[in-house]
C-alpha positions as CSV (number, residue, x, y, z in Angstrom):
1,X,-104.8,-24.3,142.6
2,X,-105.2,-24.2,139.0
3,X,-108.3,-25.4,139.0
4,X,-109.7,-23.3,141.9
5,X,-108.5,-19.9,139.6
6,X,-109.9,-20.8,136.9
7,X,-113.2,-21.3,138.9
8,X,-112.8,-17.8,140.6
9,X,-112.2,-16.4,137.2
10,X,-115.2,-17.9,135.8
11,X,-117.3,-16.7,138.9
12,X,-116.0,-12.8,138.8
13,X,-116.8,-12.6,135.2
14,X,-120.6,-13.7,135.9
15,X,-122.9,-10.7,135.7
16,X,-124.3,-9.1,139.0
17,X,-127.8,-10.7,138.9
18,X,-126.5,-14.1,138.2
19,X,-123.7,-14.5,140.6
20,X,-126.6,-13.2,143.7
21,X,-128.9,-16.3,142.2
22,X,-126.3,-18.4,142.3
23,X,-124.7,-18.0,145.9
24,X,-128.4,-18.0,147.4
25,X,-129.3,-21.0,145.7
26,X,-126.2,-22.1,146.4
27,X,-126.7,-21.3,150.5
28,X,-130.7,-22.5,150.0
29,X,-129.7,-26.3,148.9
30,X,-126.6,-26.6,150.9
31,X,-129.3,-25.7,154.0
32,X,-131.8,-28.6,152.8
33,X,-128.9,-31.3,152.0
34,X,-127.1,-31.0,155.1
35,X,-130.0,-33.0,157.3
36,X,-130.9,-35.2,154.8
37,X,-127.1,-36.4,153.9
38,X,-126.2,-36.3,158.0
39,X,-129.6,-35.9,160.4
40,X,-127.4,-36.8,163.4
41,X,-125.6,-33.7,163.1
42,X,-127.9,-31.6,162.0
43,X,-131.2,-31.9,163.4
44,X,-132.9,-28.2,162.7
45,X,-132.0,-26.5,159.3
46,X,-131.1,-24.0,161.4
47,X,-127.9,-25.4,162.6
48,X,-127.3,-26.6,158.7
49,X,-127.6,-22.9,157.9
50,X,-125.5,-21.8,160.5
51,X,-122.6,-24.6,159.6
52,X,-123.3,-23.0,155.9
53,X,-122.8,-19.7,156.5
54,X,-119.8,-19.9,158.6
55,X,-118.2,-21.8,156.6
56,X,-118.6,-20.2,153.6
57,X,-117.5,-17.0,155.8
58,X,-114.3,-19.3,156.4
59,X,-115.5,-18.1,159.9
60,X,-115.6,-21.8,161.2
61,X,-116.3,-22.1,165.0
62,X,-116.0,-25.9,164.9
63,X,-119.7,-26.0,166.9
64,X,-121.1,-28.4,163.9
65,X,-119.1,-30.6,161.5
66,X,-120.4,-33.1,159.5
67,X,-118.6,-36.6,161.2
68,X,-119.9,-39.1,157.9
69,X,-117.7,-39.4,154.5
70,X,-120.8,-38.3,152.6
71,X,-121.0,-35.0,154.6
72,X,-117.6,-34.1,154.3
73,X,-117.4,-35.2,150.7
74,X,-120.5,-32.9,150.5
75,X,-119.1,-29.9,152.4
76,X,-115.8,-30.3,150.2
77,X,-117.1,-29.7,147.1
78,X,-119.7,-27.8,147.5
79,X,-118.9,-25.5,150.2
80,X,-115.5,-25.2,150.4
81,X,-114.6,-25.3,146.8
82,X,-117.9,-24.3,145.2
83,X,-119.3,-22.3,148.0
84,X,-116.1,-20.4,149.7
85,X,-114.8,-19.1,145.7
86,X,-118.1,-18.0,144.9
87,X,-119.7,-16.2,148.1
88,X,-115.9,-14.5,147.8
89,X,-116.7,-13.7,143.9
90,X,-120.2,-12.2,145.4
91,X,-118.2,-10.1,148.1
92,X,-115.7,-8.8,145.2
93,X,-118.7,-8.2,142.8
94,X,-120.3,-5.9,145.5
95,X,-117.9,-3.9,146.7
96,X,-116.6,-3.4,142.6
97,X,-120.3,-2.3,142.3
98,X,-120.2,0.0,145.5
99,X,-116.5,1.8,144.2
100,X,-118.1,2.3,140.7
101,X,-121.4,3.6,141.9
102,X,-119.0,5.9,144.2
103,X,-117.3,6.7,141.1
104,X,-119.8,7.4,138.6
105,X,-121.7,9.9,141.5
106,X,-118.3,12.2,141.5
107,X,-118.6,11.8,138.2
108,X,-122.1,13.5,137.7
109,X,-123.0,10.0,135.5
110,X,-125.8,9.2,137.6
111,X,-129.8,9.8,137.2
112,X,-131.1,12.0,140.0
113,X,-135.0,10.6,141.0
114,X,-135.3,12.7,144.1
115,X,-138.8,15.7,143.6
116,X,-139.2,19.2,145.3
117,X,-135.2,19.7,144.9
118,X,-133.2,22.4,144.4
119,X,-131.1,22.8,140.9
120,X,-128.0,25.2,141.1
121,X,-126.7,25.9,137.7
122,X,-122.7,25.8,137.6
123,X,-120.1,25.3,140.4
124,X,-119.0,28.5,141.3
125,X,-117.8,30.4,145.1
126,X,-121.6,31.6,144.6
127,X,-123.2,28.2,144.6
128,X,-120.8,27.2,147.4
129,X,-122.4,29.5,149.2
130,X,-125.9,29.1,148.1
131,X,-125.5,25.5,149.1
132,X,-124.3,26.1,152.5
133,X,-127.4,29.0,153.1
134,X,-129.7,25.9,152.0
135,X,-128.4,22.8,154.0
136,X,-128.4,25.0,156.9
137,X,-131.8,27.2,156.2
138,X,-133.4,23.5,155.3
139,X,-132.7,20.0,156.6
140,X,-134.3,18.3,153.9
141,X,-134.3,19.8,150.5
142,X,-131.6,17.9,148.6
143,X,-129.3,20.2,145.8
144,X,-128.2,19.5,142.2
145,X,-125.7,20.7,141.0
146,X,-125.5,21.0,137.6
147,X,-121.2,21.8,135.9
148,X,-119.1,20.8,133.0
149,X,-116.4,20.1,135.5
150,X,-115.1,16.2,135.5
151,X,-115.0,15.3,139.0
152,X,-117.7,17.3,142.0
153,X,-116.0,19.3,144.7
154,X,-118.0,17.9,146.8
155,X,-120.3,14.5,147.7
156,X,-122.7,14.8,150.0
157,X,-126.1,13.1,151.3
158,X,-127.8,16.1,150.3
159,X,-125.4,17.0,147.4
160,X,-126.0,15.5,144.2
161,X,-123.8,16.8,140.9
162,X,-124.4,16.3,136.9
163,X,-122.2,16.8,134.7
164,X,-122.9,18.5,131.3
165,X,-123.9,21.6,129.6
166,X,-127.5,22.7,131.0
167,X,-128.6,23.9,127.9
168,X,-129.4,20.3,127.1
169,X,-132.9,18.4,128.0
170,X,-130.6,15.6,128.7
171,X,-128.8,17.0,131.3
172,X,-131.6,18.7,132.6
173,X,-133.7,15.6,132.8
174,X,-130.7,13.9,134.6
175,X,-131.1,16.5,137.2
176,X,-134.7,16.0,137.3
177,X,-135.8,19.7,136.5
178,X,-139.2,18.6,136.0
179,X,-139.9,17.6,139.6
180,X,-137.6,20.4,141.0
181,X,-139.0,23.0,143.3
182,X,-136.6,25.8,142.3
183,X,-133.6,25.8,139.7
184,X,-131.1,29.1,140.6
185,X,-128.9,30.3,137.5
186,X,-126.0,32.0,138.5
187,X,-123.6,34.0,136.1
188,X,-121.0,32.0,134.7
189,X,-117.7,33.9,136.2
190,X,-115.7,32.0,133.5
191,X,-117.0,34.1,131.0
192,X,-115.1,37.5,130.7
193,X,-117.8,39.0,128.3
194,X,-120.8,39.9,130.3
195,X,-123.1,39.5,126.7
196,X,-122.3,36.2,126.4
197,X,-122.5,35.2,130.3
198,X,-126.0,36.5,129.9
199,X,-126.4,34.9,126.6
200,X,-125.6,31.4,128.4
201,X,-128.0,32.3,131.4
202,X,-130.3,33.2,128.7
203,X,-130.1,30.2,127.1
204,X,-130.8,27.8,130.1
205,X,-133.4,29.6,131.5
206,X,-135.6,28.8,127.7
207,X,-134.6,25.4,128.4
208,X,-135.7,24.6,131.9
209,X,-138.9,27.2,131.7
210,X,-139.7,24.3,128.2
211,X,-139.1,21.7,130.5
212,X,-140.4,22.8,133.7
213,X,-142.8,25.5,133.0
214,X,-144.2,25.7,136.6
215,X,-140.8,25.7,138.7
216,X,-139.6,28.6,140.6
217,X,-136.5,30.0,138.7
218,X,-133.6,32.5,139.9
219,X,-131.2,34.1,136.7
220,X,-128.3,36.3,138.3
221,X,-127.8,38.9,135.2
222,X,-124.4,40.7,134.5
223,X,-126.1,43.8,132.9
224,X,-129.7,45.4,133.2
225,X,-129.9,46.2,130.0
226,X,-130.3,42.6,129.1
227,X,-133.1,42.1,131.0
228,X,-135.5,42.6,128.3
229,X,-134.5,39.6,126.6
230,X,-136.1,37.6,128.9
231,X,-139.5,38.9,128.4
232,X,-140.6,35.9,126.3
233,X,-140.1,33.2,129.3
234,X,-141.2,32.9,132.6
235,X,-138.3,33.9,135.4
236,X,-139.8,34.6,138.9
237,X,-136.9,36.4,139.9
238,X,-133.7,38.4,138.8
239,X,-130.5,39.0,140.4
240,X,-128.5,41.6,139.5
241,X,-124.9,40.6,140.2
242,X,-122.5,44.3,140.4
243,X,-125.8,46.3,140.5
244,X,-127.1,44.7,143.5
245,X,-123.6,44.7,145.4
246,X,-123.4,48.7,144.3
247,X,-126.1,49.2,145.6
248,X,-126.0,47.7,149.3
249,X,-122.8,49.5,149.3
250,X,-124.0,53.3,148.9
251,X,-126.7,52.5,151.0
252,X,-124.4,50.7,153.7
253,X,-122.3,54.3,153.5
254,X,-125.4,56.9,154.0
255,X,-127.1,55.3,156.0
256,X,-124.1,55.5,158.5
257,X,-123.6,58.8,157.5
258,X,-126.9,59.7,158.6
């Protein structure tokens, strides 16, 4: 038992790539042997695969089994001691790599290499409900969301979050602005000062239009008056977040009126 820990130790600690080399080669030679040590058994490689496999599985349906001392020596030391820790090691070392992946996407840790996407600047009840409008206007185009938030509220196939401040090309390259088709900057509701909530949108915006001259961008401003300080970059459209709402309202009203 001692011996057979220290083995599965030794095999969990081997890297990804090496531990996948190792189990095929492991399967590939055990395949060839097998006929050559016992051809009475195993006439077609096959039925030496198959005997591999499930026995490696510990599946064992008892349909082939070496009968001569060589090919039981054989499949004791390399399949059942060799062969069962490491394929075991391989299953470990995938699903580790599967949770961590998992892990590192709520995260926002991971590179996004998808094109034609859309990139929605902070988490807010507004890109909640930009998102939804978008999954359900579009089947295909995928979402980025970009937050300084440590976990995403949400993981899905067509839901992709970064974490970090997108005023930085490193974040913003993580999101993949440069292959985006539209990036949408909403108002950070954080922010109690409107001048600074504009100053931040502000801010952004020069970094994505340096990035990504040519994609489609959306800044929500706080107040109008700001507006002309973002005459010096290319923004294809502005939002207007109490004007806007105002606005539909009084119109809502007369126009019943009437």
């Amino acid at each position: 038992m001692i011996i057979l820990r220290r083995l599965y130790l030794q095999a969990t600690s081997l890297s990804w790539l090496i531990l996948t080399i190792s189990t095929i080669i492991l399967i590939v030679f055990s395949t060839f042997m097998l006929p050559i040590i016992e051809p009475s058994t195993f006439i077609r490689y096959s039925d030496s695969l198959w005997f591999t496999m499930t026995t490696i599985l510990t599946v064992g349906y008892g349909d082939f089994y070496p009968s001569t001392h060589a090919g039981r020596i054989f499949t004791v030391v390399f399949l059942y001691i060799i062969g069962i820790g490491l394929f075991a090691s391989f299953i470990g070392k995938a699903i580790e790599s599967l949770t961590l992946h998992k892990r590192r996407e709520e995260r926002g840790e991971l590179m996004y290499r998808g094109q034609n996407h859309i990139v929605i600047i902070d988490w807010s009840y507004k890109a909640e409900n930009a998102i939804a409008e978008i999954l359900k206007q579009d089947e295909q185009t995928e979402v980025v969301v970009i937050d300084r938030m440590e976990k995403a509220k949400e993981i899905h196939t067509r839901i992709h979050y970064v974490r970090g401040n997108a005023t930085h090309e490193k974040v913003l390259r993580q999101a993949n602005v440069q292959h985006a088709k539209a990036v949408l900057i909403f108002a950070d509701d954080r922010i109690e000062d409107q001048m600074l909530t504009d100053g931040k949108s502000l801010l952004i915006a020069t970094a994505v239009e340096r990035m990504s001259p040519g994609v489609y961008t959306t800044v929500e401003v706080e107040r109008e008056e700001h507006l002309p300080n973002f005459s010096h970059i290319k923004v294809d459209k502005f939002i207007m977040s109490n004007g806007t709402i105002a606005k539909m309202a009084v119109n809502s009203i007369f126009s019943e009126a009437k």
